[in-house]
N, C-alpha and C positions, 0 to 999 in steps of 0.2 A: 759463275756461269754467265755466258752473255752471246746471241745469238749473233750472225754473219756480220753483221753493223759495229759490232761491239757495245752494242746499247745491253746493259743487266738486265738483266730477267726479271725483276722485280721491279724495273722503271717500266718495263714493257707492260706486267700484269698492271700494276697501277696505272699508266695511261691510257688501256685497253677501257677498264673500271671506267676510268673519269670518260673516256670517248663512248662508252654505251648507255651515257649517264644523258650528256648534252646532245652526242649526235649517233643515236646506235644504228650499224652501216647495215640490219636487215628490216630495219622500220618501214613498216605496211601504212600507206596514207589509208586513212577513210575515208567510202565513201561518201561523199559529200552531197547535205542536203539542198532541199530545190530552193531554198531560203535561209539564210543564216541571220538571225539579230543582230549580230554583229559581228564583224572579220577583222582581226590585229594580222598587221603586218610588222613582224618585227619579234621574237625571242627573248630581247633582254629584259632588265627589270625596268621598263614602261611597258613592254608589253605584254610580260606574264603579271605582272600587277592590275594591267585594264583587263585580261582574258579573265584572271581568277576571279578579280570583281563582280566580273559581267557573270559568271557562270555563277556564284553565288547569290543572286538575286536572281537565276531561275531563268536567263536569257541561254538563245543556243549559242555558241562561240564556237570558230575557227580563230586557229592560231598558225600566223606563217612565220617560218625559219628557214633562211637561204644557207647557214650557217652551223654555228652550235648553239644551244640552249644557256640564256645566264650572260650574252652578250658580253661590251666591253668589259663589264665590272668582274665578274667570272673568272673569264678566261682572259683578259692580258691586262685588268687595269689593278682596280682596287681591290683583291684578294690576293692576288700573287705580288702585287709591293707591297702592301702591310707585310706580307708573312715574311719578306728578305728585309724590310725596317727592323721588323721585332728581331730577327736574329742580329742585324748589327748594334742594334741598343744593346742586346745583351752581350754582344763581344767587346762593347767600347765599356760596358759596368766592369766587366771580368778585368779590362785593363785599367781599367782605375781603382782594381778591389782594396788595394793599401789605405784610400780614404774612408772603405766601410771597416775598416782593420781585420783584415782578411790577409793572409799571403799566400801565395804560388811560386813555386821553383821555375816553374814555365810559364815563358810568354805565351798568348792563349792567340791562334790564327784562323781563321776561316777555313773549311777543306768545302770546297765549291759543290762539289757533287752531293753533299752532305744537303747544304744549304738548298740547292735546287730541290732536292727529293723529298728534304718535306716540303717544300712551296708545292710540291706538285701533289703530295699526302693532304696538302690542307685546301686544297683544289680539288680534288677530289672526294673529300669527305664533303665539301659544302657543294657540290655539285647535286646531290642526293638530293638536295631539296629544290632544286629547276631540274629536274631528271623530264625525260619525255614520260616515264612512266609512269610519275607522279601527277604532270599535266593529264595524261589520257584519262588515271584515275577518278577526275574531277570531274570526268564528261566534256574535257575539250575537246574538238578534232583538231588532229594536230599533222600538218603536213610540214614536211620537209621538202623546200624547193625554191627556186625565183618568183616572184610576184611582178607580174606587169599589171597595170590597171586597161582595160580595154571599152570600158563607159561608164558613168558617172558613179552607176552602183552594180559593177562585176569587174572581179579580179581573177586574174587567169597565172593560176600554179599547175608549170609545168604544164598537163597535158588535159589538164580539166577546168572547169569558169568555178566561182564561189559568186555566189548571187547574195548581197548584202541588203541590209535595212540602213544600216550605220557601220562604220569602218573608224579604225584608227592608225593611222600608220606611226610607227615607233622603231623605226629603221637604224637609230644611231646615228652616229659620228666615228668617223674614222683619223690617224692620224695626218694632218696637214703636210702638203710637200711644199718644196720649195728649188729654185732653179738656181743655186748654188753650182758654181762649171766645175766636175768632176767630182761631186758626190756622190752620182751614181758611177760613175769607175771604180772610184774605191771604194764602194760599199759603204754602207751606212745601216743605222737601229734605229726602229719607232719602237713606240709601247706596245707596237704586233708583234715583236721579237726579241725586244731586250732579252725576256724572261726565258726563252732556249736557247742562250748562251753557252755552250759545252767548256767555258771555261770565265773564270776572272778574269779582262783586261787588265794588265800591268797600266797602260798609261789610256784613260776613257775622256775623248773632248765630250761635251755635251755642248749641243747649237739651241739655246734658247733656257731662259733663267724664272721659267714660269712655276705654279707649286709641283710639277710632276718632275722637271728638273732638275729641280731644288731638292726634292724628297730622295731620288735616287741618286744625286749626287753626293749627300752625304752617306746616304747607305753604302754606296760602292767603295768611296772613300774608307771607310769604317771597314768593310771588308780588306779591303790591302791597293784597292786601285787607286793611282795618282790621278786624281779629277781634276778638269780645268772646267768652268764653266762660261759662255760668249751668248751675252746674249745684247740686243742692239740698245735697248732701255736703257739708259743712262742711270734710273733709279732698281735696287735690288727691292723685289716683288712691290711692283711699281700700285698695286691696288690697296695693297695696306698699308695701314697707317707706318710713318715714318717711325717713331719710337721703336713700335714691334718689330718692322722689316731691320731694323738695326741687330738688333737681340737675336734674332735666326742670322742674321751672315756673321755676326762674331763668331757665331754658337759654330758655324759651318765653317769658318776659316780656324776654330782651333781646332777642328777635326781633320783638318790637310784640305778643303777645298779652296781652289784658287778660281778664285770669280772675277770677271773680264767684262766691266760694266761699260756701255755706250760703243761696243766692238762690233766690225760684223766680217761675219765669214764671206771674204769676197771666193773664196776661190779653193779647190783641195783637192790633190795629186797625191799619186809616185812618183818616190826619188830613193834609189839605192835601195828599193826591198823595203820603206819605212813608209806610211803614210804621212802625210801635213794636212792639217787646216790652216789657210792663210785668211791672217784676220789684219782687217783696216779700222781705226781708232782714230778721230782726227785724221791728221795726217801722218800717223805714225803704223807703218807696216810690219805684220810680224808674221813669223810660222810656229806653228806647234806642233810636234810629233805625237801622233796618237797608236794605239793598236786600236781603236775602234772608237766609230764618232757616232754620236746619237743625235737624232736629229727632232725637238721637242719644242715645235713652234708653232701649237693648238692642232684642232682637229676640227674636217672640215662636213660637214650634214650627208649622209647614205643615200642622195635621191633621184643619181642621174640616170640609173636605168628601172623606176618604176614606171615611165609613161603617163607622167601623173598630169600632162596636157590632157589626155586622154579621159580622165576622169574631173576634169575644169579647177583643178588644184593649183597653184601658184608658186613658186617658188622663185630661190636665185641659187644658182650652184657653187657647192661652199659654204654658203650661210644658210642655206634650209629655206624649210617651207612656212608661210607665212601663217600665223594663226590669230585671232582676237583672243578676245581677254577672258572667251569662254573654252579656247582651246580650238574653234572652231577654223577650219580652213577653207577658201573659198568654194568652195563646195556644199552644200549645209549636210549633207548627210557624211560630210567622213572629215575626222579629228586627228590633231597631230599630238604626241607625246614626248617629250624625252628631248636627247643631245638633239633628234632631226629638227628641232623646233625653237630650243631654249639656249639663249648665251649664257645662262647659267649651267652647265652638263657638269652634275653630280650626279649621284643613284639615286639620291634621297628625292630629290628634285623629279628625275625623271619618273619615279614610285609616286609622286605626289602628283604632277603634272596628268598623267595616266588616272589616276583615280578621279582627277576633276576633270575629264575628256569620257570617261563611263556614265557620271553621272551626270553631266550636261547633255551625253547624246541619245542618251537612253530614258531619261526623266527631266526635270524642269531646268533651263539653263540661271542658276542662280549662282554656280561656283563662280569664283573669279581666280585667275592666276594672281592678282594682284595681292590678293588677301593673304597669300603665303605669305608665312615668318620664315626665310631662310637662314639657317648657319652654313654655315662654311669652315673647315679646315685644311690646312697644310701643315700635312705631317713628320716635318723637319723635329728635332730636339735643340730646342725646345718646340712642342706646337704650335702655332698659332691659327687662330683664331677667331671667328667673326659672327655679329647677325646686326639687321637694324642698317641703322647710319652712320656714315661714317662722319669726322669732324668737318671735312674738306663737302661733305655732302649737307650740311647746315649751313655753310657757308656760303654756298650757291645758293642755295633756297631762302636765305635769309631768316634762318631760325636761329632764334639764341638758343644755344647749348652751352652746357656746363659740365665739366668730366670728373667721376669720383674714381679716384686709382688707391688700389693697395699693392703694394710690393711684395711678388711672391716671400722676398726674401724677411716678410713680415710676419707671414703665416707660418705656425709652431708645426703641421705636416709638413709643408714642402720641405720645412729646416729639418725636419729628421728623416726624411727620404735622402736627402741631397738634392730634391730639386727644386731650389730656390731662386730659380734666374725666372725670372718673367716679372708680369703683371696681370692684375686685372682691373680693367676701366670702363666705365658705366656711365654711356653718355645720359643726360635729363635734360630735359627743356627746361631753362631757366623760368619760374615763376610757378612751375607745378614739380610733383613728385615724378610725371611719367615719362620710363624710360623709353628711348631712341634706338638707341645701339648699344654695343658692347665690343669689346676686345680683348682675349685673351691669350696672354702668352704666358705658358705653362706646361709641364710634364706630361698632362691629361685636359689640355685644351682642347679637344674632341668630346671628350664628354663634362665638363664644367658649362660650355660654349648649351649643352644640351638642356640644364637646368636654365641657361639663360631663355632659351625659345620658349619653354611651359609659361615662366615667368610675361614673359611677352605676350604670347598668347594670349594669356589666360588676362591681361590686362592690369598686373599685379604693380602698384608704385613702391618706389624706395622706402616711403613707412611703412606698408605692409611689408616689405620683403626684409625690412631689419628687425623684425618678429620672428621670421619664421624660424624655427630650430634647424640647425644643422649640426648632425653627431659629431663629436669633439676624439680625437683632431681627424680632420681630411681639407685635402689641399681646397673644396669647394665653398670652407669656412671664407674665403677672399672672400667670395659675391658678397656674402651677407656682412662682412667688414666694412667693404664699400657701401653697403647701403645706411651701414650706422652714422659712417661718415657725412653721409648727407644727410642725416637725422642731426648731428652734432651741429652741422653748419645751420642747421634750421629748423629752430628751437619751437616749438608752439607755444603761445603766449598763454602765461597761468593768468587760472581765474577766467 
């Protein structure tokens, strides 16, 4: 069954579900009080993490949403590409099952609508938990509407003022454009649309070879589409370390992706019914036939229509709004969160950034953004990786470091999973036990990367951490490998 559209009946109930989750179309604002403690401007995870915060220590909170609830991460970033990764890791194992000694009569293929339906099942089931009706349950007020700022401390949604104590705007980041001559004639994809795709691309260019690139270029690949990737960098995933950005583009070039390094798309037309990207390399000109070009060349701060002159706020458009190291913007009573503020835009970041913009503006300013241990991954296959410093970052500062690596293909899990391509390497300051950074490239470098931060954190050096137990076998035995290694190299003197 499938109504006028030809859209199933069952995509429709399930979208319905997830839209009455994030943005439901009979939602009643509340009245709004003659004073709020504090007012987030923004829905996503900074600013249902600063609202939840603030309401649990007993402050009153408004929460503004020009949008849907759950922001980029939600609804177009990092919940609907995990969920299209995980299905092509598991169609790319099903086609290598003859190495787990498994056989199939049938080649095993992607059926697209399949794959979209649950991306949009498992968007919807995690929507439940940024739902409005969950926020209103906490005692937020929660409007739905535009936010202009119209004096230092009131913002005006829609058709009524919010009078604040303290404020935090956490607006996001959108995807970056760029003036490419005839990309908009033929059409093009950000991370706003990849994901309602009504079908597989046969041939997908992507414009820019950054981790969200990278991560859906091999997914798409893996499903059945021929990926080129063009991005202007001369070096593939130019922020990390050289060893590991090696290991992801093998990993991505035996999976059919063809990567197009120091390229840039000067130009992209119709000819005969077919689109082209035309790309310039030195001086060597080339065209590439695409059915659909993605266009992944960062994203740029949500803040040119809040008025935020109007409330003595700073900014540059594009790169956000200016904040110190306690979160604070110029302003003192209103805090910035998240993508709108941080060249770091991850969730975890913006979730963390948000929670220290609560308790800076609400109680003593002692958080520092600085103090954050950040990880970081790109969730290509292999994973990679990161927190800390990197080699290239001791070398400017003029630290001596020292790196302990063990080879996945060392570790007795990764060897009986099959996933034995990567590393793990553990930067130290030469002349003490404590660690700097890390890097790993691995099957589950998302979460190994995670035992590294506690480790950090918590200020734990390589003697201590080649103590600790780790259950026998799992791929996260490397860390503690690596730490013995540097036990081995530096022996403590008996007697």
């Amino acid at each position: 069954m499938a109504d006028l559209l030809g859209v199933p009946e069952s995509v429709l109930a399930e979208q319905t579900g997830y839209l009455a989750r994030v943005r439901p179309s009979a939602w009643q604002s509340p009245d709004p009080r003659a004073r709020y403690d504090l007012v987030v401007v923004g829905g996503g995870p900074a600013g249902l993490a600063a609202a939840e915060l603030a309401r649990r220590q007993g402050r009153s909170v408004a929460l503004v949403e020009c949008d849907r609830l759950g922001g980029n991460s939600l609804n177009l970033g990092s919940i609907p590409s995990k969920a299209i990764i995980r299905t092509a890791q598991v169609l790319s194992t099903l086609r290598d099952e003859g190495r787990f000694g498994v056989g199939s009569a049938n080649e095993p293929v992607a059926q697209w609508a399949a794959v979209m339906a649950r991306m949009r099942a498992i968007r919807a089931r995690i929507a439940e938990y940024h739902s409005a009706e969950r926020v209103a349950a906490q005692g937020i007020d929660l409007f739905f509407d535009h936010a202009r700022f119209v004096g230092p401390r009131v913002l005006r949604v829609g058709a009524v003022s919010l009078t604040f104590e303290k404020a935090i705007i956490a607006t996001g980041a959108r995807p970056r454009r760029c003036d490419i001559p005839g990309l908009e004639q033929i059409g093009y994809l950000t991370s706003d649309s990849l994901f309602e795709l009504p079908e597989l691309p046969p041939r997908l260019g992507i414009i820019g070879g950054g981790p969200l690139g990278c991560e859906m270029a091999q997914a798409f690949s893996r499903l059945g589409s021929q990926v080129t990737i063009m991005q202007r960098n001369p070096k593939f995933l130019p922020n990390e370390e050289r060893d590991a950005a090696d290991l992801v583009s093998r990993a991505m070039s035996r999976d059919g992706v063809k990567t197009r390094l120091n390229t840039n798309v000067v130009g992209a037309r119709i000819e005969g019914g077919m689109k082209f990207l035309d790309t310039l390399s030195d001086d060597a000109r080339d065209s590439i036939a695409v059915d659909a070009a993605v266009l992944s060349v960062g994203r740029a701060a949500n803040v040119e229509d809040l008025e935020l002159g109007a409330a003595g706020v700073d900014f540059e458009p594009g790169r956000g709004i200016g904040v110190d190291a306690f979160m604070c913007t110029t302003n003192d009573d209103i805090y910035a969160a998240g993508d709108v503020c941080n060249l770091q835009r991850f969730t975890h970041v913006a979730e963390a950034t948000a929670r220290l913009a609560v308790h800076n503006a609400l109680g003593e300013r002692i958080g520092r953004q600085s103090h954050l241990t950040i990880p970081s991954c790109t969730y290509c296959d292999p994973e990679i990786a990161h927190i800390g410093m990197h080699m290239r970052d001791a070398r400017r500062q003029s630290i001596p470091i020292k790196s302990f690596t063990i080879m996945m293909q060392d570790v007795d899990r990764a060897i009986t999973d099959g996933l034995d391509h990567g590393f793990v390497k553990i930067y130290v300051r030469e002349g003490t036990d404590r660690i700097l950074g890390a890097s790993i490239v691995a099957g589950r470098a998302s979460e190994m990367i995670n035992e590294m931060s506690v480790i950090m954190s918590a200020g734990i050096g390589m003697r201590q951490l080649a103590t600790i137990l780790h259950t026998y076998p799992a791929q996260s035995d490397a860390i503690r490998l690596a730490a013995m290694a540097y036990v081995d190299s530096h022996p403590l003197p008996i007697g």
